[in-house]
C-alpha positions in Angstrom: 77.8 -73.7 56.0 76.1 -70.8 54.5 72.5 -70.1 53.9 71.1 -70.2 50.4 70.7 -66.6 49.4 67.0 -65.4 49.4 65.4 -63.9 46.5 65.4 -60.5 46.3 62.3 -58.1 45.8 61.3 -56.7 42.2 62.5 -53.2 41.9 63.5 -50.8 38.8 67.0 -51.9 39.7 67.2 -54.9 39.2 64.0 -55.4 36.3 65.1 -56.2 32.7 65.1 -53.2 30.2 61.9 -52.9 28.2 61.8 -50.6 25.5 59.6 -47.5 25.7 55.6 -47.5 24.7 54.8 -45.9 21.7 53.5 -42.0 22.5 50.0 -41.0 22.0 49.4 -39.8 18.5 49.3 -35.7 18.8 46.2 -34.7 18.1 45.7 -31.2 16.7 43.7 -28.8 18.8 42.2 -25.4 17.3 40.6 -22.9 19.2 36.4 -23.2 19.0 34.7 -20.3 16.6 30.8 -19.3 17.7 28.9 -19.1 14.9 27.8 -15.7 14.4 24.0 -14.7 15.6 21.6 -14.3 13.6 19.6 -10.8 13.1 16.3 -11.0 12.1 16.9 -10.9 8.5 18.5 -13.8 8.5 16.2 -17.0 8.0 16.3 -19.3 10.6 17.4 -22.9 8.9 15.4 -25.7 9.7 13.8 -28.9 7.6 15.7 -31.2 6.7 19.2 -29.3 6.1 19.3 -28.6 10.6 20.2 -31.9 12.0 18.4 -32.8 15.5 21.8 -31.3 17.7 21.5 -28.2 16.1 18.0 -27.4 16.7 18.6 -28.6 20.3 21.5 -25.6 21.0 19.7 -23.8 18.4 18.6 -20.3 20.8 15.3 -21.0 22.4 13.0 -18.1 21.7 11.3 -16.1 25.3 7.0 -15.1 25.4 6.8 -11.9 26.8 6.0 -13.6 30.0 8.5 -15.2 30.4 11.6 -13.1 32.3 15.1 -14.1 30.3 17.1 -13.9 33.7 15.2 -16.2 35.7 14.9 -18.2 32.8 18.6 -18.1 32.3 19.3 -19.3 35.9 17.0 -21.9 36.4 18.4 -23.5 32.8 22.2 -23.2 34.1 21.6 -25.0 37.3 19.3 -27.4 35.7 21.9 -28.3 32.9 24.2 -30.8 33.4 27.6 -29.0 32.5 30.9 -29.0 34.1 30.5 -26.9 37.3 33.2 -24.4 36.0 30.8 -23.9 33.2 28.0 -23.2 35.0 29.9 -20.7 37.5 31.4 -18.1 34.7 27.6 -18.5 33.0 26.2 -17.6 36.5 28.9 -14.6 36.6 28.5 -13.5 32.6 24.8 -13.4 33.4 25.2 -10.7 36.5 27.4 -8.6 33.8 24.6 -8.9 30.9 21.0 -7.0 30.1 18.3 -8.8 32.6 15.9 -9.0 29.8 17.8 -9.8 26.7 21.0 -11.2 27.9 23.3 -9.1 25.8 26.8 -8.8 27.0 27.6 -5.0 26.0 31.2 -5.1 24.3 32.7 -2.5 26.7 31.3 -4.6 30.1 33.1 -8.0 28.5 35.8 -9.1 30.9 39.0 -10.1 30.2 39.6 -13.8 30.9 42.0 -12.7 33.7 39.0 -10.8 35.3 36.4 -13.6 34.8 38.9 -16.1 36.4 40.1 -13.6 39.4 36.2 -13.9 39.9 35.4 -17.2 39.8 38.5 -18.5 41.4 39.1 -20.3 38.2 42.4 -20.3 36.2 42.5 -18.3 33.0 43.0 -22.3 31.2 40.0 -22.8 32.9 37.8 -19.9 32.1 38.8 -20.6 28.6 37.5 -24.4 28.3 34.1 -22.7 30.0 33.6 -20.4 27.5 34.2 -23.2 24.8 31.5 -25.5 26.5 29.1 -22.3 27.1 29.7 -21.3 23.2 29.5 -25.4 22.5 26.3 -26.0 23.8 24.4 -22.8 22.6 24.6 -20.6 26.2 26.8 -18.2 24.3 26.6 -16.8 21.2 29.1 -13.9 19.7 28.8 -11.4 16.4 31.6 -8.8 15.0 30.0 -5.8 15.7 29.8 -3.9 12.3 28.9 -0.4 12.6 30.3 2.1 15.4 33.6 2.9 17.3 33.9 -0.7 18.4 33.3 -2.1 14.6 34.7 -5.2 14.2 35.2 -6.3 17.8 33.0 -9.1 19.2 29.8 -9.0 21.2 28.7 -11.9 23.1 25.1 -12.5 23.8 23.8 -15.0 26.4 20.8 -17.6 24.8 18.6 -20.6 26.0 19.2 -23.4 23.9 15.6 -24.5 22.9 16.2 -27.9 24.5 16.7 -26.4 27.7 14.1 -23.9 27.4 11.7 -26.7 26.6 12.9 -28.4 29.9 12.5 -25.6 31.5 8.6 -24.8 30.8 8.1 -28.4 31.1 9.1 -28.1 34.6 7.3 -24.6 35.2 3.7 -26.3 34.0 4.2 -29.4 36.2 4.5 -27.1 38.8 1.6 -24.9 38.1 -0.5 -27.9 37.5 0.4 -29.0 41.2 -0.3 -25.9 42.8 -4.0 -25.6 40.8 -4.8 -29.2 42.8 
């Protein structure tokens, strides 16, 4: 007499056919444009036409006391960005002017030479910049008069938000060392 055969286990061999899912609908991607800086003939928006996000990236504006670079930092660290963000801010900052942040156009690496110094992948460089530029760390302007007309500058900012933060932290601090 013979055994009564036992079931076998589920595997893609022996599973019914199912049809495909559905793909993903593509989604189309474009690269992300800074706004242009504003000079100081340009008004400054505000009222009722600058939403409550765009005064938040909007760039903060510096006392005399207070030193841009340090400033800068403290803001980076303290923000709560991707870490791959934060690292080519921290590296863009060593290449820019300590006390206005302005990236001069012939010191602006290539994104091959920002990610052989990070460590980062040039994909990966790219999607920082986007979230620096996003969230108001980085602006950019077409230079318009000069050899290099046309060609982009980048400046670093201090979204007011941040900078806000930032003071709010410095006077906490002051008003616990004055105890």
């Amino acid at each position: 007499m013979t055994a009564p055969p036992t079931p076998r286990p589920a595997s893609p061999a022996n599973m019914p056919h199912r049809a495909p899912a559905p793909a993903p609908p593509r989604v189309q991607t474009h690269p992300v444009e800074t706004p242009p800086a504003r000079d100081a003939s340009t008004p400054a928006v505000s009222g009722p036409n600058r939403g409550p996000a765009e005064e938040a990236i909007a760039p903060g504006r510096l006392t005399k006391a207070e030193h841009f670079r340090k400033y800068f930092l403290f803001g980076l660290r303290d923000s709560r960005m991707h870490s791959h963000a934060r690292l080519v801010g921290h590296d863009l900052m060593w290449r820019a002017s300590h006390s206005t942040g302005r990236i001069s156009p012939n010191m602006f690496p290539r994104l091959e030479a920002l990610a052989q110094a990070t460590g980062l992948t040039t994909g990966q460089v790219e999607v920082a910049l986007a979230i620096l530029a996003s969230r108001g760390w980085i602006t950019s302007r077409v230079l318009q008069e000069g050899p290099r007309a046309g060609s982009p500058a980048f400046t670093l900012t201090i979204p007011a938000a941040a900078l806000q933060r930032i003071r709010d932290h410095a006077g906490s601090h002051r008003s616990q060392l004055s105890r």
